[in-house]
C-alpha positions as a Python dict, from the first residue, in 0.01 Angstrom:
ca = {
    (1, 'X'): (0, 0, 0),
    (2, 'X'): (160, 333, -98),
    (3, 'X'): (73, 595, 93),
    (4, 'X'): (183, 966, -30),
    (5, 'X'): (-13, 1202, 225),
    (6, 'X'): (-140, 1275, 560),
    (7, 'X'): (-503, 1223, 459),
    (8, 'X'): (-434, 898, 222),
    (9, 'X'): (-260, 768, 560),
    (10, 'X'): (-532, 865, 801),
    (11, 'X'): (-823, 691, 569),
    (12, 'X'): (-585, 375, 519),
    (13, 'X'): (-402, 318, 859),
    (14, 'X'): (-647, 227, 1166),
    (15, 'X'): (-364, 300, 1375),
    (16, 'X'): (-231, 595, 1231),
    (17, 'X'): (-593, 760, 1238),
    (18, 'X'): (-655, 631, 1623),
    (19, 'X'): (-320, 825, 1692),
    (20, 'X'): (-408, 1121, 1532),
    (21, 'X'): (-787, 1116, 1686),
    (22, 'X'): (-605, 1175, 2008),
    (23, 'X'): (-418, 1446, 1967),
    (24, 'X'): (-554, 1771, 2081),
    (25, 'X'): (-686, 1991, 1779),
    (26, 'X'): (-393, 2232, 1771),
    (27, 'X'): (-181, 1937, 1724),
    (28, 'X'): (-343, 1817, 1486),
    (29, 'X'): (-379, 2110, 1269),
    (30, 'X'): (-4, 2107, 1283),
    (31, 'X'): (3, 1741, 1120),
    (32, 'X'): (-241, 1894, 850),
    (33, 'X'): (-33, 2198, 762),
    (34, 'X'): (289, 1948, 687),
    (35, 'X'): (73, 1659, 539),
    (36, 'X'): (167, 1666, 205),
    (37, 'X'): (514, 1486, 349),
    (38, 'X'): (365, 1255, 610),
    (39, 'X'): (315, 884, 548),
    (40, 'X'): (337, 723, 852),
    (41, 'X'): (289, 742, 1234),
    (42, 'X'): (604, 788, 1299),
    (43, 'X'): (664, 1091, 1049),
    (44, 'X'): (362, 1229, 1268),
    (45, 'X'): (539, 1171, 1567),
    (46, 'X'): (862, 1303, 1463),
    (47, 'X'): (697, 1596, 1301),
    (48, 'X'): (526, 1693, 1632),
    (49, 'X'): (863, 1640, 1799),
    (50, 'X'): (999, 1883, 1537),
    (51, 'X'): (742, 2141, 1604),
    (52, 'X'): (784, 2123, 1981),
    (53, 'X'): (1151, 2209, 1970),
    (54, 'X'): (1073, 2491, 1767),
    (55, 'X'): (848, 2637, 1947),
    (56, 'X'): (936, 2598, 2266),
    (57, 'X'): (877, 2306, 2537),
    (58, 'X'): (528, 2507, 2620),
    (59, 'X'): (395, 2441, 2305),
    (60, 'X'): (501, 2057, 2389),
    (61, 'X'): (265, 2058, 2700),
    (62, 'X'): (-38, 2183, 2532),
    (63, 'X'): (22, 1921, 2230),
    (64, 'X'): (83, 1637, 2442),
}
């Protein structure tokens, strides 16, 4: 299964979709706005991680 986007992973991967479900909406706005290079949990994961260090470890309380 090839997945090339945030939204072709989210309607193909249970798991990927349950994660995302989870996160609080600012968070996941964040995955949205750099979807076009996400395709897989772990790039959502590491992208949040990303985001958190630059922004600051508040930002990184609110997200997670």
């Amino acid at each position: 299964m090839k997945i090339s986007n945030i939204n072709n992973l989210l309607s193909k991967d249970a798991e990927a979709k349950a994660f995302f479900m989870s996160l609080p909406e600012d968070a996941q706005g964040v995955l949205i706005g750099r979807g076009s290079t996400i395709t897989s949990t772990a790039e959502m994961a590491q992208c949040l991680n990303n985001y958190c260090k630059n922004t600051g470890e508040q930002k990184q309380r609110r997200l997670f």
